[in-house]
PDB file of N, CA, C, O and CB in Angstrom:
ATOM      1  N   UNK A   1       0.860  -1.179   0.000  1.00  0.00           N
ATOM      2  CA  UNK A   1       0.000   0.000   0.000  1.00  0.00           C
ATOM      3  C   UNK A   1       0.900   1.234   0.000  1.00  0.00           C
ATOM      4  O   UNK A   1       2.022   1.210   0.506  1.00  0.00           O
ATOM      5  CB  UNK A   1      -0.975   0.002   1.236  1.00  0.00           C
ATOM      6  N   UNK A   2       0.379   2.304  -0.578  1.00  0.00           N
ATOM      7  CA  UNK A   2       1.101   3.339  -0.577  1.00  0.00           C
ATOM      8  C   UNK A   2       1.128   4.383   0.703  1.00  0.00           C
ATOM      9  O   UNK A   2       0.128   4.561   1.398  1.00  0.00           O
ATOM     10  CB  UNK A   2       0.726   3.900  -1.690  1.00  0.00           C
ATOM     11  N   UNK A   3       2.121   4.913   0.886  1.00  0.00           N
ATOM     12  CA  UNK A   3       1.982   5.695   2.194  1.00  0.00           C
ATOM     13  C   UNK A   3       0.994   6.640   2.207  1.00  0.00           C
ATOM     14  O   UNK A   3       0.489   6.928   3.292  1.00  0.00           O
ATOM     15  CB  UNK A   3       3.151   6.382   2.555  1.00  0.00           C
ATOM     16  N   UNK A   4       0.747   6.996   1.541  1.00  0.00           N
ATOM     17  CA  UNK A   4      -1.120   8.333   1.838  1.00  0.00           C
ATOM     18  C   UNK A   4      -1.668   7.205   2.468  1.00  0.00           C
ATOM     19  O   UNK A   4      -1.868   7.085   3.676  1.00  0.00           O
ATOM     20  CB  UNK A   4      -2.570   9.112   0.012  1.00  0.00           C
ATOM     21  N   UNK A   5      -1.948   6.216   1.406  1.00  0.00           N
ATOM     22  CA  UNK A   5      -3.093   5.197   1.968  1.00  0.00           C
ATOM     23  C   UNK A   5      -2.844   4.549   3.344  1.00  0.00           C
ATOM     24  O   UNK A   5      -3.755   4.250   4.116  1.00  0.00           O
ATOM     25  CB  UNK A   5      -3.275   3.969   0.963  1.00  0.00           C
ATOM     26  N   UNK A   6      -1.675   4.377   3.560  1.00  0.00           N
ATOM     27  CA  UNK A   6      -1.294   3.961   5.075  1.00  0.00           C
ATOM     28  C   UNK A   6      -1.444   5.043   5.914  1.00  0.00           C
ATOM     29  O   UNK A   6      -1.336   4.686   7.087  1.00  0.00           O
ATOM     30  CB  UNK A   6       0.163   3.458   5.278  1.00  0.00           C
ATOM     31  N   UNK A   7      -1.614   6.025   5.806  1.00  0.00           N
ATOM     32  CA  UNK A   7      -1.715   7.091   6.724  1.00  0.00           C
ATOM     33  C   UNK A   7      -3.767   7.416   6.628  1.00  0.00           C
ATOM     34  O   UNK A   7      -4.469   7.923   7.503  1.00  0.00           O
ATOM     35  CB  UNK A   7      -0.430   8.623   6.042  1.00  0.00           C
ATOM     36  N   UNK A   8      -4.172   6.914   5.312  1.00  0.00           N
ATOM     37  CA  UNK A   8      -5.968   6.879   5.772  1.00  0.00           C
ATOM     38  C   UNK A   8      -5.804   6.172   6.941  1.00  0.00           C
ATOM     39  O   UNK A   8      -6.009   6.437   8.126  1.00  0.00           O
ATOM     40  CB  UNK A   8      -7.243   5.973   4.657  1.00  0.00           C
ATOM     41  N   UNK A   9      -5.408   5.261   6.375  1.00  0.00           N
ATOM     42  CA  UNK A   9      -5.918   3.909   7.252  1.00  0.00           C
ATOM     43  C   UNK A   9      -5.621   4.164   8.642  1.00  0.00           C
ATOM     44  O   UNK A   9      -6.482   3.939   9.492  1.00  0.00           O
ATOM     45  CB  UNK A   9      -5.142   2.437   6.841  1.00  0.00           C
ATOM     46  N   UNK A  10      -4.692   4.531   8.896  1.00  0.00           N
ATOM     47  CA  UNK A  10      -4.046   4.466  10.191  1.00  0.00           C
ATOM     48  C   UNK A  10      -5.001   5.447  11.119  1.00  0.00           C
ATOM     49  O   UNK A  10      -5.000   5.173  12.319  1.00  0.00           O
ATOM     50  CB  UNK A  10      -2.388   4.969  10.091  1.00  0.00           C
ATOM     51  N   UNK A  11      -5.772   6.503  10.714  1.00  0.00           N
ATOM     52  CA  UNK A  11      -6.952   7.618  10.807  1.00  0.00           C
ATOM     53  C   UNK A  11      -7.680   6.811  10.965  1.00  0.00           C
ATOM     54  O   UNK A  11      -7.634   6.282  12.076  1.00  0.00           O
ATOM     55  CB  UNK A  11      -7.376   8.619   9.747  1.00  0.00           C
ATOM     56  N   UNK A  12      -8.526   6.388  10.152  1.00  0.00           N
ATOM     57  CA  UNK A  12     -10.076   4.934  10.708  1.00  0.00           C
ATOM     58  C   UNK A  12      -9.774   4.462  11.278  1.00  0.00           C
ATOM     59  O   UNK A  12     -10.381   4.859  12.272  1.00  0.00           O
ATOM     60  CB  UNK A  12     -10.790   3.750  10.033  1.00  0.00           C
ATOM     61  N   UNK A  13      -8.880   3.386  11.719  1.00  0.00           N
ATOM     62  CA  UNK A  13      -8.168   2.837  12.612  1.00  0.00           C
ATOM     63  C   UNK A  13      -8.771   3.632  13.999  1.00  0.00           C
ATOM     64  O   UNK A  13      -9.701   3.535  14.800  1.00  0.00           O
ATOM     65  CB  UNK A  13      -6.581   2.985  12.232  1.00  0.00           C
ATOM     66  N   UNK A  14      -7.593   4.480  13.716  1.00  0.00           N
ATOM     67  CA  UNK A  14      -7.499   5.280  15.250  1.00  0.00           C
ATOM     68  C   UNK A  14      -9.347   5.818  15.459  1.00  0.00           C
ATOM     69  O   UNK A  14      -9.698   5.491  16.593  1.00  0.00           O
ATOM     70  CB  UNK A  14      -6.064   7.106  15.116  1.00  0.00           C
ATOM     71  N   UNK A  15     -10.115   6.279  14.943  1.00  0.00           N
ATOM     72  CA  UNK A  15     -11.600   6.593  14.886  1.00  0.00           C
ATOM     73  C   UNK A  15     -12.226   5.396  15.334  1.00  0.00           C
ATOM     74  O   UNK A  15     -12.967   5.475  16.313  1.00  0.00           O
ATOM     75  CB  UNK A  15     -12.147   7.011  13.461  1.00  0.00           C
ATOM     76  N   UNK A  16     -12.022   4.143  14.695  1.00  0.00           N
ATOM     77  CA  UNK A  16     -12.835   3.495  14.929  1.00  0.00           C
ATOM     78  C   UNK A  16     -12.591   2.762  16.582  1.00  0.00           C
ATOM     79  O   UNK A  16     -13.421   2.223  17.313  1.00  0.00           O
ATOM     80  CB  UNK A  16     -12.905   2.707  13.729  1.00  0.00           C
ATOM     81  N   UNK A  17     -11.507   2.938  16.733  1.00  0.00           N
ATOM     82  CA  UNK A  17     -10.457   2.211  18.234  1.00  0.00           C
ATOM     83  C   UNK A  17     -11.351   3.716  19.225  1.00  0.00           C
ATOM     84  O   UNK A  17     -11.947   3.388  20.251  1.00  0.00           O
ATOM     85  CB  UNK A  17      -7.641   2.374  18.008  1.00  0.00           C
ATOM     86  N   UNK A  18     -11.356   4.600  18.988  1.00  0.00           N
ATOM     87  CA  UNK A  18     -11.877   5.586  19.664  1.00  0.00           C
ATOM     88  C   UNK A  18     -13.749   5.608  20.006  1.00  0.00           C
ATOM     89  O   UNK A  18     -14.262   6.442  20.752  1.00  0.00           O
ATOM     90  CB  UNK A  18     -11.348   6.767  18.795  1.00  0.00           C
ATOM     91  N   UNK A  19     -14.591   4.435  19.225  1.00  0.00           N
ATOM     92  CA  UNK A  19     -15.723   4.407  19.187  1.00  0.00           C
ATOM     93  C   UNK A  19     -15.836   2.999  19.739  1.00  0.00           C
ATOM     94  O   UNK A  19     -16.899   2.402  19.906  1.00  0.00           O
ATOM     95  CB  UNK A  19     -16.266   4.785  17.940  1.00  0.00           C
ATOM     96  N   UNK A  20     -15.229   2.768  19.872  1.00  0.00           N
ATOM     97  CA  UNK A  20     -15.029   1.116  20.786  1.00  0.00           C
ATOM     98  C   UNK A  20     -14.825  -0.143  19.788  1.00  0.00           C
ATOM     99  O   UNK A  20     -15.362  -1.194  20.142  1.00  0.00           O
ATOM    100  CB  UNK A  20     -16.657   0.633  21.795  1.00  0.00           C
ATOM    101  N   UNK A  21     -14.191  -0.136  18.729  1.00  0.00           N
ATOM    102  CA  UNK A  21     -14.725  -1.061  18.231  1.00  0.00           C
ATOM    103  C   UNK A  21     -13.010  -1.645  18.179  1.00  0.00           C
ATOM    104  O   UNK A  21     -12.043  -0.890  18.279  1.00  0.00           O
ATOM    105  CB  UNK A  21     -15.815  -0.758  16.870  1.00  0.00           C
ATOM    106  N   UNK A  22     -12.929  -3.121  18.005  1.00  0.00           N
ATOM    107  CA  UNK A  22     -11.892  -3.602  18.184  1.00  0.00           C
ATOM    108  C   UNK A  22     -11.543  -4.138  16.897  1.00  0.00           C
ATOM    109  O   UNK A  22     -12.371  -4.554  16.086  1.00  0.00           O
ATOM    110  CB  UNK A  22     -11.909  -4.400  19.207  1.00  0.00           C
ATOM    111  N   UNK A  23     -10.114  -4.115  16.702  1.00  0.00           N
ATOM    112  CA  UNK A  23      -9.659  -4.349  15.009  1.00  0.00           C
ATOM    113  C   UNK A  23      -8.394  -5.676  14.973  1.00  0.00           C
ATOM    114  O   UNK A  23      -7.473  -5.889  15.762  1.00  0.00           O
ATOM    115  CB  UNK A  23      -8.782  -2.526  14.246  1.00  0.00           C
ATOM    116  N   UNK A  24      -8.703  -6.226  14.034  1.00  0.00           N
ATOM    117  CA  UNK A  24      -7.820  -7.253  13.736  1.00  0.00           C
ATOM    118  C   UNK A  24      -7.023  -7.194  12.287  1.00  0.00           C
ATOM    119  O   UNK A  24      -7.676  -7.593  11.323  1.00  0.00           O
ATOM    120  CB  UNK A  24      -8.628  -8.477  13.843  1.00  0.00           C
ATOM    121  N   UNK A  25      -5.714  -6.747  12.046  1.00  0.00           N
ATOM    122  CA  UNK A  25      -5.355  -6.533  11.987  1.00  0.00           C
ATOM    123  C   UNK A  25      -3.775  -7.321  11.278  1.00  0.00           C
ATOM    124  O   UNK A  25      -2.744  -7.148  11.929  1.00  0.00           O
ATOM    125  CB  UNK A  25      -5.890  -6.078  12.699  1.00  0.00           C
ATOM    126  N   UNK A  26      -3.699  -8.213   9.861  1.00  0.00           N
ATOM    127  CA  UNK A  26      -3.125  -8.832   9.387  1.00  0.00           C
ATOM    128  C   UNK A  26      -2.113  -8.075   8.666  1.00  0.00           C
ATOM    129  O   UNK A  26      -2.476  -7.352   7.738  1.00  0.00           O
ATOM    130  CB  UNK A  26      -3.816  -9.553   8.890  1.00  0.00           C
ATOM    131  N   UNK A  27      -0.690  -8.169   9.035  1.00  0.00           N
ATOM    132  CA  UNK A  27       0.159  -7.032   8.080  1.00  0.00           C
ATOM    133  C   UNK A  27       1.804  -7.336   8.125  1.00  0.00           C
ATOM    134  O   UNK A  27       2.538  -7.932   8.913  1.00  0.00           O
ATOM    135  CB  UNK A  27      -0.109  -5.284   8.755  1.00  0.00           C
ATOM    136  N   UNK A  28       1.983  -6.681   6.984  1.00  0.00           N
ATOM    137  CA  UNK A  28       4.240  -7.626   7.394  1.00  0.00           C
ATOM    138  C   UNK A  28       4.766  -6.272   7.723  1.00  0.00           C
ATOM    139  O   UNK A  28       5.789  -6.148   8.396  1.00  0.00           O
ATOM    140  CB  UNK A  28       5.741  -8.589   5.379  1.00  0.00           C
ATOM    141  N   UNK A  29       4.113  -5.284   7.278  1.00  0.00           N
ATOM    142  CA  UNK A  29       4.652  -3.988   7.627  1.00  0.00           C
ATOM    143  C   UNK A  29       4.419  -3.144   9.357  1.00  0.00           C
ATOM    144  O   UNK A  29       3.805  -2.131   9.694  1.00  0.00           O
ATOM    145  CB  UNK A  29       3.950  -3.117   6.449  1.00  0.00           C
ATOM    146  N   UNK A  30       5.415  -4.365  10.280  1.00  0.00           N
ATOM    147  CA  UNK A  30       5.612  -4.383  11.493  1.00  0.00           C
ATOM    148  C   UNK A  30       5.077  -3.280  12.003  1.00  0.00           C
ATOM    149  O   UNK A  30       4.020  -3.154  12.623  1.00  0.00           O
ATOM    150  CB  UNK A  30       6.800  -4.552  11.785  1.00  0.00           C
ATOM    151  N   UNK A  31       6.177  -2.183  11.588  1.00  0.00           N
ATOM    152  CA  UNK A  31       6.526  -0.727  12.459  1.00  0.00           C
ATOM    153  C   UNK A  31       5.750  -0.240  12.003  1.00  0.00           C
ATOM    154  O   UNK A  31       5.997   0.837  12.545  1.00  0.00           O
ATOM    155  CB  UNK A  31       7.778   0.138  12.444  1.00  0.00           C
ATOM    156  N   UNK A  32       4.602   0.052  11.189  1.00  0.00           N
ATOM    157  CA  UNK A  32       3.410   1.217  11.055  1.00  0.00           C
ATOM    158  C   UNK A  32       2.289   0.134  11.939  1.00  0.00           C
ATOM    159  O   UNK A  32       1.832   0.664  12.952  1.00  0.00           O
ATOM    160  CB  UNK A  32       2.824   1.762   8.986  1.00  0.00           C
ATOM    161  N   UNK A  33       1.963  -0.832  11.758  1.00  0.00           N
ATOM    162  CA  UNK A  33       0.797  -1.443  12.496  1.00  0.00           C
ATOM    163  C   UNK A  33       1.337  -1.703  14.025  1.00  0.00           C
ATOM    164  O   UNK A  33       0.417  -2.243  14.639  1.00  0.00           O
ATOM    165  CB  UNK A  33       0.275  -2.922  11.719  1.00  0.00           C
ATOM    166  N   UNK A  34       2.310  -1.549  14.741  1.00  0.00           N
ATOM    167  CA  UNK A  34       2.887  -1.322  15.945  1.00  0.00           C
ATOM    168  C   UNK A  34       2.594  -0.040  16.656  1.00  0.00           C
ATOM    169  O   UNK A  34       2.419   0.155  17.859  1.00  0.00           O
ATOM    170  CB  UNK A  34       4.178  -1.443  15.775  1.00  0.00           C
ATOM    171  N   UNK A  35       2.578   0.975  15.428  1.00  0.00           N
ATOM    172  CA  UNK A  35       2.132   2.451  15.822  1.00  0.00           C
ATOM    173  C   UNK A  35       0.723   2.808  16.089  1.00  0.00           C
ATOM    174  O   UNK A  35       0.329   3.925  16.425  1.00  0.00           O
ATOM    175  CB  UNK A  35       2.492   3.350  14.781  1.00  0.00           C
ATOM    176  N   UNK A  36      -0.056   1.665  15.894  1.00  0.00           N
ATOM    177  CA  UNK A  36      -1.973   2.076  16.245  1.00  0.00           C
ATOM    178  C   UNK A  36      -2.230   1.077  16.627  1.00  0.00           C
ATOM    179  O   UNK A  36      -3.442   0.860  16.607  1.00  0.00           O
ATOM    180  CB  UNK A  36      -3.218   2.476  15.061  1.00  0.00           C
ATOM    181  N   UNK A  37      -1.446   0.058  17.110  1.00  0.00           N
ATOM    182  CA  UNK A  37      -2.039  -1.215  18.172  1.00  0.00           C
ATOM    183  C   UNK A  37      -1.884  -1.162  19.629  1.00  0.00           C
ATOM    184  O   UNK A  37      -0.763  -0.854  20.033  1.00  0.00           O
ATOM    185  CB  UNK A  37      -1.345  -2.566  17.890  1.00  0.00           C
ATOM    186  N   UNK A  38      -2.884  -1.426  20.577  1.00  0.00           N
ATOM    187  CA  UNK A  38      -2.617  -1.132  21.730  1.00  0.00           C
ATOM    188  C   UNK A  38      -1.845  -2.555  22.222  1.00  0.00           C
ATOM    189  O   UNK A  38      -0.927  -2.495  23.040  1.00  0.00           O
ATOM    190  CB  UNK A  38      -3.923  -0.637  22.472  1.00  0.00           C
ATOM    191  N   UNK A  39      -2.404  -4.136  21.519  1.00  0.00           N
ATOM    192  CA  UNK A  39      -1.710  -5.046  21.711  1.00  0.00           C
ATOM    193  C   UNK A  39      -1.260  -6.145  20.477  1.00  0.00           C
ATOM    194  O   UNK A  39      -2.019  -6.177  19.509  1.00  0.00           O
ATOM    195  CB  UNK A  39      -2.336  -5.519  22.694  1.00  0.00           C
ATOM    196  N   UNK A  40      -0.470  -6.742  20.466  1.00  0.00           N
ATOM    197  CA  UNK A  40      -0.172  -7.239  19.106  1.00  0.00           C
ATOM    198  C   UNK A  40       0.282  -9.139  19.304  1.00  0.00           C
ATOM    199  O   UNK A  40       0.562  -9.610  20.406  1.00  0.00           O
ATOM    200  CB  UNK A  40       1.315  -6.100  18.425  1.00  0.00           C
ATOM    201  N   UNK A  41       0.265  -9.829  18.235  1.00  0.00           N
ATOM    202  CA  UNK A  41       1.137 -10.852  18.550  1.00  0.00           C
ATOM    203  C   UNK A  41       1.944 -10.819  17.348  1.00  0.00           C
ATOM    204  O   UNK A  41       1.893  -9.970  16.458  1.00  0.00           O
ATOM    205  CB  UNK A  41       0.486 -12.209  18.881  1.00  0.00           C
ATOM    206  N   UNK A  42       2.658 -11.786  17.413  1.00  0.00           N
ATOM    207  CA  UNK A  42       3.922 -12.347  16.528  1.00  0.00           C
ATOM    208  C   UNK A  42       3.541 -14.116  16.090  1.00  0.00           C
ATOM    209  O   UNK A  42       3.429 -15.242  16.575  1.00  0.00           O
ATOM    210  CB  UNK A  42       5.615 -12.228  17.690  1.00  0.00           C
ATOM    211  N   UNK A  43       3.491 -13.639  15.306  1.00  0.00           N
ATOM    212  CA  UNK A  43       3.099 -15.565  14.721  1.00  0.00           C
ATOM    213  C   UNK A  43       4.308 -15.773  13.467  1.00  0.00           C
ATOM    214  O   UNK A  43       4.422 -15.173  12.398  1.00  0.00           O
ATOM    215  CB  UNK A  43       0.887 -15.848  13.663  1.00  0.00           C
ATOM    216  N   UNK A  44       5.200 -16.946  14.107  1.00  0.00           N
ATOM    217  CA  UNK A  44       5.846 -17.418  13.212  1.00  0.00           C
ATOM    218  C   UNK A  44       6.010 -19.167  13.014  1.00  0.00           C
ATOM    219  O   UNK A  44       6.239 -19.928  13.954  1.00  0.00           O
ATOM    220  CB  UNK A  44       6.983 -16.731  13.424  1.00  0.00           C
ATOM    221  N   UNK A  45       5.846 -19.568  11.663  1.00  0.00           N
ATOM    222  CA  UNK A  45       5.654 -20.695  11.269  1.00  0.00           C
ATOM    223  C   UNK A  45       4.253 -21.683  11.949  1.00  0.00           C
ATOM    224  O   UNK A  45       4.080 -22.896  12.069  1.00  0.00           O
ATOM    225  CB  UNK A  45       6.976 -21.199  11.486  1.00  0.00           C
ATOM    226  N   UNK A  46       3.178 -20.119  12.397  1.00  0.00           N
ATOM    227  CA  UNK A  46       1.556 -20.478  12.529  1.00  0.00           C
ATOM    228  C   UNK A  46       1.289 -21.082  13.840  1.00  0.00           C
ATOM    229  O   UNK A  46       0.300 -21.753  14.136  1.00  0.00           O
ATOM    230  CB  UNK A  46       1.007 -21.574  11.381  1.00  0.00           C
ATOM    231  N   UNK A  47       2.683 -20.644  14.898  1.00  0.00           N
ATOM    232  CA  UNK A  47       2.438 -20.879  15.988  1.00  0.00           C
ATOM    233  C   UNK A  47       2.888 -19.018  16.712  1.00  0.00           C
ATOM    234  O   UNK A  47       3.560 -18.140  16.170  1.00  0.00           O
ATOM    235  CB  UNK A  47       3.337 -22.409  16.420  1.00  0.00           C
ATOM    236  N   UNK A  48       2.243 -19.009  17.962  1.00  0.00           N
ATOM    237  CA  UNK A  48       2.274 -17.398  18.332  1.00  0.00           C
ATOM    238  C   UNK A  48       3.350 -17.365  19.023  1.00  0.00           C
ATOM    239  O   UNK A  48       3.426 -18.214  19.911  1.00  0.00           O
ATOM    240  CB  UNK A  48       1.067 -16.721  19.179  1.00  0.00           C
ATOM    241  N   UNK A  49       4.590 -16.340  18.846  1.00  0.00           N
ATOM    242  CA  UNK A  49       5.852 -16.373  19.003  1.00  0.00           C
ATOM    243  C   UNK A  49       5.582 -15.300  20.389  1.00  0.00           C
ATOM    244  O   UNK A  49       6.067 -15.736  21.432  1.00  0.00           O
ATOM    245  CB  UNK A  49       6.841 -15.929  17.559  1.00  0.00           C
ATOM    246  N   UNK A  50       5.085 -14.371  20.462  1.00  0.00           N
ATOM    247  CA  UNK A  50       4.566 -13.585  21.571  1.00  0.00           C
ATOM    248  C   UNK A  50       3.449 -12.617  21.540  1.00  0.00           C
ATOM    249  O   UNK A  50       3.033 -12.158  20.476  1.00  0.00           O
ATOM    250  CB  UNK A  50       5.516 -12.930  21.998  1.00  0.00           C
ATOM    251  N   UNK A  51       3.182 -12.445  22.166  1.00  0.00           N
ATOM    252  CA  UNK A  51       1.944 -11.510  22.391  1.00  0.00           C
ATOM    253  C   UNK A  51       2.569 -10.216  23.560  1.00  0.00           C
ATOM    254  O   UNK A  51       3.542 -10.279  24.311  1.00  0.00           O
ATOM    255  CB  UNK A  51       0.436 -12.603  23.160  1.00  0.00           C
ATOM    256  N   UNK A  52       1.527  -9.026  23.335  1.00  0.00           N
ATOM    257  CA  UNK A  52       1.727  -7.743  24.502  1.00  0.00           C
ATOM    258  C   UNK A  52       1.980  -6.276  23.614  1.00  0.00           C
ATOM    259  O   UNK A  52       1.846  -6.227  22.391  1.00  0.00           O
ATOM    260  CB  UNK A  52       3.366  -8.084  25.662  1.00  0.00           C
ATOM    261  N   UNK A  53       2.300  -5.306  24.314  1.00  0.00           N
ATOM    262  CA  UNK A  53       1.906  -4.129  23.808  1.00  0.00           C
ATOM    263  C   UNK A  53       2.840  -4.220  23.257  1.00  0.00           C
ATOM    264  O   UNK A  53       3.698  -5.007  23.656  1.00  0.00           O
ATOM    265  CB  UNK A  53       1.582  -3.009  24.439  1.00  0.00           C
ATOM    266  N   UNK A  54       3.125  -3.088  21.598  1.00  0.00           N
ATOM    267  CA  UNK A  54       4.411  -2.898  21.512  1.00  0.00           C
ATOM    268  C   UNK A  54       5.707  -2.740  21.637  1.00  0.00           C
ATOM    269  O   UNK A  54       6.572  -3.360  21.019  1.00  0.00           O
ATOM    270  CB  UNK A  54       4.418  -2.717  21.421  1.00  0.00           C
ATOM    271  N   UNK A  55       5.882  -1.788  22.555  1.00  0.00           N
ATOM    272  CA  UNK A  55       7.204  -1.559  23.381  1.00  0.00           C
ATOM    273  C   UNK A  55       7.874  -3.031  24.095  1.00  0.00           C
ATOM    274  O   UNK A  55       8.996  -3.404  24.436  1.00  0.00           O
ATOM    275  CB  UNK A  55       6.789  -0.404  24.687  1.00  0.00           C
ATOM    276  N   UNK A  56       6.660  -3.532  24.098  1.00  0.00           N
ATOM    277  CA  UNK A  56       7.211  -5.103  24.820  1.00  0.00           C
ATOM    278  C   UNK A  56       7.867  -6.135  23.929  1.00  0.00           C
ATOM    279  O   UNK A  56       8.881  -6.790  24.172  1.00  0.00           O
ATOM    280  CB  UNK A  56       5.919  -6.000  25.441  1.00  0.00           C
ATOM    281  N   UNK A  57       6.613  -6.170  22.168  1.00  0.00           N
ATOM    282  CA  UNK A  57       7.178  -7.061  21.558  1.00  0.00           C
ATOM    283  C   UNK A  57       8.291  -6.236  21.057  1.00  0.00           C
ATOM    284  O   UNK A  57       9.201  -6.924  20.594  1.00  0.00           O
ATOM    285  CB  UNK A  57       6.342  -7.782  20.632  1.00  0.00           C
ATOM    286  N   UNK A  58       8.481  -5.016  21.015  1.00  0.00           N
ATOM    287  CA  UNK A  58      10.027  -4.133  20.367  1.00  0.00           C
ATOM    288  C   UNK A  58      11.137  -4.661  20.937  1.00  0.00           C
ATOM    289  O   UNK A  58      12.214  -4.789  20.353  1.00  0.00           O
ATOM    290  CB  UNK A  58      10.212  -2.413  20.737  1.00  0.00           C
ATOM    291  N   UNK A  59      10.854  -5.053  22.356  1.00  0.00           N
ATOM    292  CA  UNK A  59      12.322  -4.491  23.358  1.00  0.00           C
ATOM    293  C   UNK A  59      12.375  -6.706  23.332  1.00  0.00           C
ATOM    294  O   UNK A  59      13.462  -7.277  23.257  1.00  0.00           O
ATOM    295  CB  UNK A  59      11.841  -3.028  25.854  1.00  0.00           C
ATOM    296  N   UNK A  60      11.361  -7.310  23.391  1.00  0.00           N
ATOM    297  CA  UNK A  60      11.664  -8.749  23.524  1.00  0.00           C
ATOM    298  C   UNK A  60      12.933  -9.396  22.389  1.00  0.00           C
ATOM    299  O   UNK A  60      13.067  -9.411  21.165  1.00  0.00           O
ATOM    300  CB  UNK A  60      10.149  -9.515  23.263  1.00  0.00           C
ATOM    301  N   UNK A  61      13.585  -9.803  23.361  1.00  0.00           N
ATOM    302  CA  UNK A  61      15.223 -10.534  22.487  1.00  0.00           C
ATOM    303  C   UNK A  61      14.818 -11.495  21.452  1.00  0.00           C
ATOM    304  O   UNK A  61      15.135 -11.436  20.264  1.00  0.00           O
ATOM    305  CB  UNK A  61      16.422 -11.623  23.641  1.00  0.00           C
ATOM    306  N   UNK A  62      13.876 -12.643  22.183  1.00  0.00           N
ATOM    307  CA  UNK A  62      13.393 -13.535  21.045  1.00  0.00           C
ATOM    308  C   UNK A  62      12.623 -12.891  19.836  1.00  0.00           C
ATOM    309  O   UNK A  62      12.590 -13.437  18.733  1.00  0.00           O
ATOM    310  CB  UNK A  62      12.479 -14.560  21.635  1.00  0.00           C
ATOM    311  N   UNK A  63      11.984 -11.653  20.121  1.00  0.00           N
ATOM    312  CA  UNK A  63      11.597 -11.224  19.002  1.00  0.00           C
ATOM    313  C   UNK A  63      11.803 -10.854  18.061  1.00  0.00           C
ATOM    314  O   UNK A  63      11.340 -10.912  16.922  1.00  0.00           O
ATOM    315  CB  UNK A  63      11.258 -10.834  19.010  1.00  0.00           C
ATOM    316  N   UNK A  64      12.910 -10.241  18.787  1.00  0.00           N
ATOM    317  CA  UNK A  64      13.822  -9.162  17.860  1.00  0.00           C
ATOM    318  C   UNK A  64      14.849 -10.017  17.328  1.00  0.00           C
ATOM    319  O   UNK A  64      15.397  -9.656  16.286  1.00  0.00           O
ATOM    320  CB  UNK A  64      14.582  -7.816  18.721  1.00  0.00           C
ATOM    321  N   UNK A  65      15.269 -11.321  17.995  1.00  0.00           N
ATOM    322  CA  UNK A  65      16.379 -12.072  17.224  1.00  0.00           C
ATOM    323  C   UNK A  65      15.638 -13.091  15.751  1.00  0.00           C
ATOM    324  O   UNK A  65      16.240 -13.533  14.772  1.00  0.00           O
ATOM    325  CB  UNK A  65      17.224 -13.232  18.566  1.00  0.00           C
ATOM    326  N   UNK A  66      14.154 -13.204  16.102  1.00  0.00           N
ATOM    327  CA  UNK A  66      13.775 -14.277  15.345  1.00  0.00           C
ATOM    328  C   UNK A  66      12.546 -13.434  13.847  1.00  0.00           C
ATOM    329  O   UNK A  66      12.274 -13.859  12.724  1.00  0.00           O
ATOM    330  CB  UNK A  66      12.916 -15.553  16.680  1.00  0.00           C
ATOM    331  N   UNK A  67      12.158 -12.293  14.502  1.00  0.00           N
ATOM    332  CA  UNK A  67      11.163 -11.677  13.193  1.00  0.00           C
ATOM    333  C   UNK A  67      11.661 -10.132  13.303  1.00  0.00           C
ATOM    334  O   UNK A  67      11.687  -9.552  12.217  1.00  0.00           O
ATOM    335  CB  UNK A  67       9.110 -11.846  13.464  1.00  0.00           C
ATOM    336  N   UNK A  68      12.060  -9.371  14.436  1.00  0.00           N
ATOM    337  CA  UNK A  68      11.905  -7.770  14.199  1.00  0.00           C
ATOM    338  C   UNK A  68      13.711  -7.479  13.571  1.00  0.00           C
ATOM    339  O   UNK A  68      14.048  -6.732  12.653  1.00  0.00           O
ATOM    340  CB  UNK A  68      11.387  -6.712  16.114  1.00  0.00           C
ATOM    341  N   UNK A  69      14.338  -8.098  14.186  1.00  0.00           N
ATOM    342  CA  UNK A  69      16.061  -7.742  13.950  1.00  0.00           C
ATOM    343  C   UNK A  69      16.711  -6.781  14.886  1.00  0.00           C
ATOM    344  O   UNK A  69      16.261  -5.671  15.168  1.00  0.00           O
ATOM    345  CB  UNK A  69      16.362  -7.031  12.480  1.00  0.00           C
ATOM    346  N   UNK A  70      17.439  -7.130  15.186  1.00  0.00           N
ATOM    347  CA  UNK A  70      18.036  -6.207  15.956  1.00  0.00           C
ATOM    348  C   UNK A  70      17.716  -4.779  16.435  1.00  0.00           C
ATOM    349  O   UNK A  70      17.256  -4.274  17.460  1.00  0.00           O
ATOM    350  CB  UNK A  70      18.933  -6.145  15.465  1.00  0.00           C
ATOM    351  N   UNK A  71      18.247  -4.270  15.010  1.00  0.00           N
ATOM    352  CA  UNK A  71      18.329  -2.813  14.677  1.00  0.00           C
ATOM    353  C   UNK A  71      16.744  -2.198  14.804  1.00  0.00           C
ATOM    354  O   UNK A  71      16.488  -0.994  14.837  1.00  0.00           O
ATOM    355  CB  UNK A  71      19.005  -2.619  13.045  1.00  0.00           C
ATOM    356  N   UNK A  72      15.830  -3.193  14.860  1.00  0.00           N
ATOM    357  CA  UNK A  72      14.321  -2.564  14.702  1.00  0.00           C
ATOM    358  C   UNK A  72      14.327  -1.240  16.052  1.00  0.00           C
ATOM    359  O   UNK A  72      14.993  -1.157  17.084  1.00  0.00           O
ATOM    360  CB  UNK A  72      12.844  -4.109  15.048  1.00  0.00           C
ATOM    361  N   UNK A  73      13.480  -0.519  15.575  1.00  0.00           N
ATOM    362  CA  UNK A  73      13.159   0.849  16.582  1.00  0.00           C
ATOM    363  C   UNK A  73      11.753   1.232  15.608  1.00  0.00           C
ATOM    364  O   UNK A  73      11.601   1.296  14.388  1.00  0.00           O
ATOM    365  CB  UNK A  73      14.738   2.426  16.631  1.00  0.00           C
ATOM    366  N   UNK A  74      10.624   1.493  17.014  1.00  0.00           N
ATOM    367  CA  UNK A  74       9.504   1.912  16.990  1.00  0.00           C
ATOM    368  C   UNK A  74       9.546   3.175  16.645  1.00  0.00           C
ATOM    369  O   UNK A  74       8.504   3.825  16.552  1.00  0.00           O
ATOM    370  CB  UNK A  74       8.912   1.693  17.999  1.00  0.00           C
TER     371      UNK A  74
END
């Protein structure tokens, strides 16, 4: 998707999270869907590698050694 369009989206998103409604949320593009999730998981090879708020799956070693990389920053 193109970045305008990631930046609609990320607007409804945030509107609709503000009217109560809860979103699910399928995407490879980590660090923008990290930025409007209050909680997230990590599924690799279709088993759940971790779950919790961002900052948690950011800063987690296994996470970061096995899907985010090192160098990842929110």
């Amino acid at each position: 998707i193109d970045p305008i369009t990631v930046l609609d989206l990320q607007r409804l998103i945030r509107h609709l999270k503000k009217e109560g409604f809860g979103i699910l949320i399928t995407d490879h593009n980590v660090r923008d869907t990290l930025k409007i999730t209050d909680r997230a998981s990590i599924i690799k090879d279709g088993k759940v590698l971790a779950s919790g708020d961002p900052a948690s799956l950011a800063s987690d070693p296994l996470v970061r050694q096995v899907y985010l990389g090192e160098e990842f920053e929110l």
